[in-house]
C-alpha positions in Angstrom: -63.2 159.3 -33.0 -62.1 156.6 -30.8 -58.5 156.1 -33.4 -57.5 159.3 -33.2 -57.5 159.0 -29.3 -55.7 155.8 -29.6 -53.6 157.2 -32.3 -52.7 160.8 -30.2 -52.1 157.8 -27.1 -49.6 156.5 -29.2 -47.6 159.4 -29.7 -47.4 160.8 -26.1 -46.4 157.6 -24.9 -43.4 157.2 -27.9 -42.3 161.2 -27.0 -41.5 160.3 -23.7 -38.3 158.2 -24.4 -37.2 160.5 -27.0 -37.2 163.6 -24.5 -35.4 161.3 -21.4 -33.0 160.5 -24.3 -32.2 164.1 -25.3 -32.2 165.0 -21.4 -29.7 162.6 -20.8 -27.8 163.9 -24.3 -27.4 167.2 -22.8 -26.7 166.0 -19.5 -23.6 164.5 -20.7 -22.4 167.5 -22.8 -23.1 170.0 -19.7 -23.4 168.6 -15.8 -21.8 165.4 -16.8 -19.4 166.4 -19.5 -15.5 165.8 -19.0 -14.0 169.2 -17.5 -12.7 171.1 -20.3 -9.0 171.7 -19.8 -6.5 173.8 -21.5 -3.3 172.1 -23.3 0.2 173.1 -23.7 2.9 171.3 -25.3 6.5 170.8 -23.1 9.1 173.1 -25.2 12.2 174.4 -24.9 12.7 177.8 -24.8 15.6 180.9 -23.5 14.4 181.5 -19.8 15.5 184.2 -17.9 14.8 184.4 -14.1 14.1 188.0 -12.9 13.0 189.3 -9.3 11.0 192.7 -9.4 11.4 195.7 -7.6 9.3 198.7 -7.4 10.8 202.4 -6.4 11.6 206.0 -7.3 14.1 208.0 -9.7 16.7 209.4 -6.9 20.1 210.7 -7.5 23.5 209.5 -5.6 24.9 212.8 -5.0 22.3 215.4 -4.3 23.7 218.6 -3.0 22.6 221.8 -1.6 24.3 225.4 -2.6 24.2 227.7 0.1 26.1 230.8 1.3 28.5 230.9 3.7 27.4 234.0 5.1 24.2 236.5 5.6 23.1 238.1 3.0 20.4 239.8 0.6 20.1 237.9 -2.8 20.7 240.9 -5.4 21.1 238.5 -8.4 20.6 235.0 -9.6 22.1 233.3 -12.9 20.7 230.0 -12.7 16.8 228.3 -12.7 15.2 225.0 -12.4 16.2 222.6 -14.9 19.6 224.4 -15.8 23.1 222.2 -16.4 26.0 224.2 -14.9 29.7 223.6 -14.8 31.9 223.8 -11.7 33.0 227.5 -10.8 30.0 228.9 -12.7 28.4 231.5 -11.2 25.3 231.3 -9.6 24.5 234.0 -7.6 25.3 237.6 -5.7 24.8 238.9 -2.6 24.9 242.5 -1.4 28.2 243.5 -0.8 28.2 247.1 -0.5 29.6 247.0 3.2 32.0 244.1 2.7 33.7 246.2 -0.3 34.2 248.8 2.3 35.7 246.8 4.7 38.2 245.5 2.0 39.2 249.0 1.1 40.2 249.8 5.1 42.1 246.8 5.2 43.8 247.8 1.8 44.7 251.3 3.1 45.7 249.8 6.8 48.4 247.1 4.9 49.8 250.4 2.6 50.7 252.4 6.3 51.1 249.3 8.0 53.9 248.8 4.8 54.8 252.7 5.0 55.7 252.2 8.8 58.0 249.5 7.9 60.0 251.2 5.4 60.6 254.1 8.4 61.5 251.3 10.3 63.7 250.0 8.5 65.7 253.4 7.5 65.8 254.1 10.9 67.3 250.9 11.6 70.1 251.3 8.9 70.9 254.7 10.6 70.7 253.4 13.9 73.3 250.5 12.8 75.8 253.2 10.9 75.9 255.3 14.4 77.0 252.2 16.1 79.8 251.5 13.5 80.7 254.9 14.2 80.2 254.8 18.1 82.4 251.7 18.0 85.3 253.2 16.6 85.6 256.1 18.5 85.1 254.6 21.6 87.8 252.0 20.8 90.1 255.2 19.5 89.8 256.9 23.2 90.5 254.2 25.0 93.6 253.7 23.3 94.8 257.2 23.2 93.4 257.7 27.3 95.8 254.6 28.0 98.6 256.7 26.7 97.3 259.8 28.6 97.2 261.8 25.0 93.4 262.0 26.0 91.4 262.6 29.4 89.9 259.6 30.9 86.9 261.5 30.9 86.8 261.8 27.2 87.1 258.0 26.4 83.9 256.9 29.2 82.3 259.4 27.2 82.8 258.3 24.0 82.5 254.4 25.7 78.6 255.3 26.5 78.3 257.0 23.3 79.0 253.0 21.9 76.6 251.6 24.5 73.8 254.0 23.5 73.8 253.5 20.3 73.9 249.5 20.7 70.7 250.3 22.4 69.1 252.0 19.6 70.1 249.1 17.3 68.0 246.8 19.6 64.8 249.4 19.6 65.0 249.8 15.7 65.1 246.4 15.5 62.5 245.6 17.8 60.4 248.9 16.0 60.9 246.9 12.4 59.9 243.7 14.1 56.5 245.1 15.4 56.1 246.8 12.2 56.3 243.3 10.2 53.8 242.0 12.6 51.0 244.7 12.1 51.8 244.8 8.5 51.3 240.5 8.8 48.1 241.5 10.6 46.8 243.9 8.2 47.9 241.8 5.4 45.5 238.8 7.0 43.0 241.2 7.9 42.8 242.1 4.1 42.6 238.4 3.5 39.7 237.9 5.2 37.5 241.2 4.3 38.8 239.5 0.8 37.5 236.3 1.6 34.2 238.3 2.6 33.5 240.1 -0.5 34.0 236.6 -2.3 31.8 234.6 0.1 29.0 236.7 -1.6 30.0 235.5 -5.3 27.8 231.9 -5.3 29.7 229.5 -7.4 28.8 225.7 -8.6 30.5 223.4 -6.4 30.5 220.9 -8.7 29.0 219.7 -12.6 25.3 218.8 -12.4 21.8 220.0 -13.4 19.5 222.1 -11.3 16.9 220.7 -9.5 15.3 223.3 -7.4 15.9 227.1 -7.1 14.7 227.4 -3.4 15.3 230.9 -2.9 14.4 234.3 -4.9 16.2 237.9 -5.8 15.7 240.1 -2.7 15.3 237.2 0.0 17.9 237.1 3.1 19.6 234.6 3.1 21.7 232.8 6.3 24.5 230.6 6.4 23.3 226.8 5.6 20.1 227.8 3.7 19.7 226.6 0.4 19.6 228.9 -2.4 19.7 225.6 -5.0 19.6 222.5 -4.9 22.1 220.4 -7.7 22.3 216.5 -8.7 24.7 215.0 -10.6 23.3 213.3 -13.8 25.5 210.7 -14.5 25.0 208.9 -11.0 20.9 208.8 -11.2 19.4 205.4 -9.9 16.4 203.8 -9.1 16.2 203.2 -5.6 13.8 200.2 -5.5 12.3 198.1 -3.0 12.3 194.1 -3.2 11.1 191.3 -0.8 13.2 189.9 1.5 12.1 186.1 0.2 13.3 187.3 -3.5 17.0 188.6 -2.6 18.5 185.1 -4.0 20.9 185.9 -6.7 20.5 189.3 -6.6 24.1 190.9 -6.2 26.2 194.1 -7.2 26.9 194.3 -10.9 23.7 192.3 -12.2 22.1 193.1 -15.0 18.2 195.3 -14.5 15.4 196.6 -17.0 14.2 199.7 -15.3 11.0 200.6 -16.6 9.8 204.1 -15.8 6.4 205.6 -15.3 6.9 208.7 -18.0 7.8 205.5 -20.7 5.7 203.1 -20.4 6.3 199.9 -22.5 10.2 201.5 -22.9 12.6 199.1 -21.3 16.1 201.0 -20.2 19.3 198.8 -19.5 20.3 199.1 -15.8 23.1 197.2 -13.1 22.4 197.1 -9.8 25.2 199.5 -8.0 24.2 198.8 -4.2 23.2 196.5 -1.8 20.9 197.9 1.2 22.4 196.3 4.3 19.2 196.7 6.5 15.8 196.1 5.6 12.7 198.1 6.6 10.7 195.6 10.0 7.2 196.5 8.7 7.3 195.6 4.8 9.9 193.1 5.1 12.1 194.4 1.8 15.3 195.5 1.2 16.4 198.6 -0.5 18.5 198.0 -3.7 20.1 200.5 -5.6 19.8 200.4 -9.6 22.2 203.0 -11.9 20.9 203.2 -15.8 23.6 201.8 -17.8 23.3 204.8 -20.3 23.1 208.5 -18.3 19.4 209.9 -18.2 19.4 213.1 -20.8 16.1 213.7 -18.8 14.8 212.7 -15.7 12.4 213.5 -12.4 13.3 213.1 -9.3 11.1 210.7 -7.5 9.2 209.2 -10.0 7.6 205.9 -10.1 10.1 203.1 -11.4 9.8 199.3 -12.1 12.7 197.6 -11.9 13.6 193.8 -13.1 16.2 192.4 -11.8 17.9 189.7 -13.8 19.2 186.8 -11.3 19.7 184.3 -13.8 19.2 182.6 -17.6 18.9 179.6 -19.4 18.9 178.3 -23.3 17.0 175.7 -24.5 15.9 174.9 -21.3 12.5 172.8 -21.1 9.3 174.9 -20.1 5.9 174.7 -19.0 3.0 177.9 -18.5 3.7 178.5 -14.5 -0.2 178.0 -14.3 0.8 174.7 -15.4 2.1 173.4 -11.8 0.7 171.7 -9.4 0.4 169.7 -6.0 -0.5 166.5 -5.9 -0.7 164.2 -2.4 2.3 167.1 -1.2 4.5 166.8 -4.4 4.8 169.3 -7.2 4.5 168.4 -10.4 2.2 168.8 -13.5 -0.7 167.0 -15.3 -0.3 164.8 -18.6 -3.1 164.4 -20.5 -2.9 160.8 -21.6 -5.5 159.9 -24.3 -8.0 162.2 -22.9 -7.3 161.0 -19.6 -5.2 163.0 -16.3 -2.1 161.4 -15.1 0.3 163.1 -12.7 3.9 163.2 -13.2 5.9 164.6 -9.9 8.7 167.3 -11.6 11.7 169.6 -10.5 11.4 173.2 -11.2 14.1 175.8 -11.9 13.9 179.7 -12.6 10.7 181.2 -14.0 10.3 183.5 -16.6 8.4 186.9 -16.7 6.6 185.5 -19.5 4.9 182.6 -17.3 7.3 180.2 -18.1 8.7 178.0 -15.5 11.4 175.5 -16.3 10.8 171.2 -15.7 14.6 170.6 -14.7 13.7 166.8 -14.4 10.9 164.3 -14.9 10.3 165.5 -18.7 12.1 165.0 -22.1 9.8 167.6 -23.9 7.0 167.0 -26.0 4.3 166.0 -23.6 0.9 167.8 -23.2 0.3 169.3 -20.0 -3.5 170.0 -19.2 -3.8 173.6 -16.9 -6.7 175.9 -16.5 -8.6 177.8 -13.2 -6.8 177.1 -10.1 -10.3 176.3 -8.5 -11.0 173.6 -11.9 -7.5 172.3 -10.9 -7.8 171.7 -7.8 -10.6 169.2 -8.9 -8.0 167.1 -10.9 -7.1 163.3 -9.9 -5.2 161.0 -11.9 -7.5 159.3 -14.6 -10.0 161.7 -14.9 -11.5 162.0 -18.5 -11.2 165.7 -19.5 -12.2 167.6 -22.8 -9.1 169.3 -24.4 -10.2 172.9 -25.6 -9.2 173.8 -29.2 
């Protein structure tokens, strides 16, 4: 009985080691274990810089048809969505009244017309009198200086002439107030015209049909819209980018404009305009982006991502932009060195939308660059032993 308490002794005191030996096992592989770090490889790859902006589907030339005058809506030719042509019609008014007024006006310029003709006869007659007036007057007076006629005879005949210069000058002044009032009914006609055509709604220009704003049997007043018509082919993304990111961004560079309705499509765009004022509070500039290839269908105000393409490189050395680092107030990167952290200060260049931010000096390529959680690299310091995940 006593050797197997010596014996069972025995073993307690050899299990102890073992166990302090396995603790300290997995003490190295867990609490004391190298940080495990992730490694990427210094390559060369086609970088291009981009700055993103975010911002709605508007349209450069936006314009409201209206009528020129008052007037009840008795048809419409055009909806929502519709493409139209310049001079198409696109609505009616009532014109009942208007027509009227034209017909007057037609019937004043026929007697204002008549009254000229009258005129002008009686100007032709009043003109031949005087011929005749003339001559008889100058046929007295010569025959009263040879006393074959009474003095009398030739005064009379001498007023006769004077009278009927007279009526030449009131003829003429009649025909010259007839010409005016025909002038007068002739513009009067033009404008009870113009009336009766003010209530034909044409297309003021080529464009699509974005909102039909008023319906058959509404009044409508001078200004009001009845539609509302964009242009297709000058449809832009109006985006919004931050003040910091405007380097490099100028008219005429090239976009991806990536809209809500598609996502994962990428549409070719150019930036068209240049805000010249940015907003105070969100600190960003408004920058106008046209599609390269017209929309065939688009919405007004929806959401748009736009990347803006400020410059590229090929074969340009890179790193994963998680990669970078500060180190005693320098930038650089970490080398892992035979499992071991060395810092190596660098100079970056343009970054890539796919994480990618180019070394411009300090590298030749080929090196292993250790990155992982900001918070696990802020831990790094040159020589410390790290794990290298596979």
């Amino acid at each position: 009985m006593s050797r197997a308490k010596t014996l069972a002794g025995k073993k307690k005191y050899l299990l102890v080691p073992v166990l302090l030996a396995a603790l300290v096992i997995v003490l190295r592989m867990t609490v004391l274990a190298p940080p495990l770090v992730q490694v990427a490889t210094v390559q060369r790859h086609d970088l291009t810089a981009q700055v993103y902006g975010n911002g709605t589907v508007e349209a450069k030339v936006m314009v409201g048809v209206s009528s020129k005058i008052t007037g009840r809506i008795v048809a419409l030719y055009a909806d929502q969505g519709d493409l139209v042509r310049r001079g198409q019609l696109l609505a009616r008014l009532e014109n009942d009244d208007l027509l009227h007024q034209q017909r007057q006006s037609e019937a004043g310029v026929g007697r204002s017309a008549a009254t000229l003709a009258v005129e002008e006869a009686n100007l032709g007659k009043a003109k031949a009198n005087l011929v005749l007036a003339e001559k008889n007057a100058r046929r007295f007076k010569s025959l009263a200086e040879r006393n074959l006629v009474s003095k009398l005879e030739a005064e009379q005949n001498e007023t006769t002439w004077q009278v009927a210069r007279e009526e030449v000058a009131r003829s003429q002044a009649a025909m010259n107030g007839a010409r005016m009032e025909q002038n007068a009914g002739r513009a009067g006609l033009g404008f009870a015209r113009s009336k009766v055509a003010d209530t034909l709604i044409y297309a003021p220009q080529d464009g699509i049909i974005i909102t039909r704003d008023l319906e058959r049997g509404a009044t409508v007043s001078p200004g009001a819209s009845i539609f509302s018509l964009a242009d297709p082919r000058v449809v832009w993304v109006k985006a919004n980018v931050d003040e910091s990111l405007l380097k490099g961004i100028a008219v005429g560079r090239e976009a991806i404009i990536a809209l809500r309705s598609a996502p994962g499509e990428q549409l070719p765009g150019r930036v068209a305009r240049l805000g010249r004022q940015s907003d105070r509070v969100t600190e960003e500039l408004e920058v106008d982006v046209a599609f390269t290839r017209p929309l065939k269908e688009f919405r007004l105000g929806e959401q748009a991502d736009v990347y803006i393409v400020t410059g590229t490189k090929s074969g340009a050395l890179a790193v994963p932009s998680g990669a970078l680092a500060r180190h005693d107030g320098k930038p650089g990167i970490w080398l892992v060195r035979e499992r071991k952290l060395s810092f190596l200060p660098v100079t970056t260049g343009i970054v890539d939308r796919r994480n990618l931010t180019e070394i411009v000096s300090g590298i030749k390529g080929g090196e292993r660059v250790a990155w992982g959680a900001p918070a696990e690299m802020a831990k790094f310091k040159p020589g410390l032993k790290v794990r290298v995940a596979k």
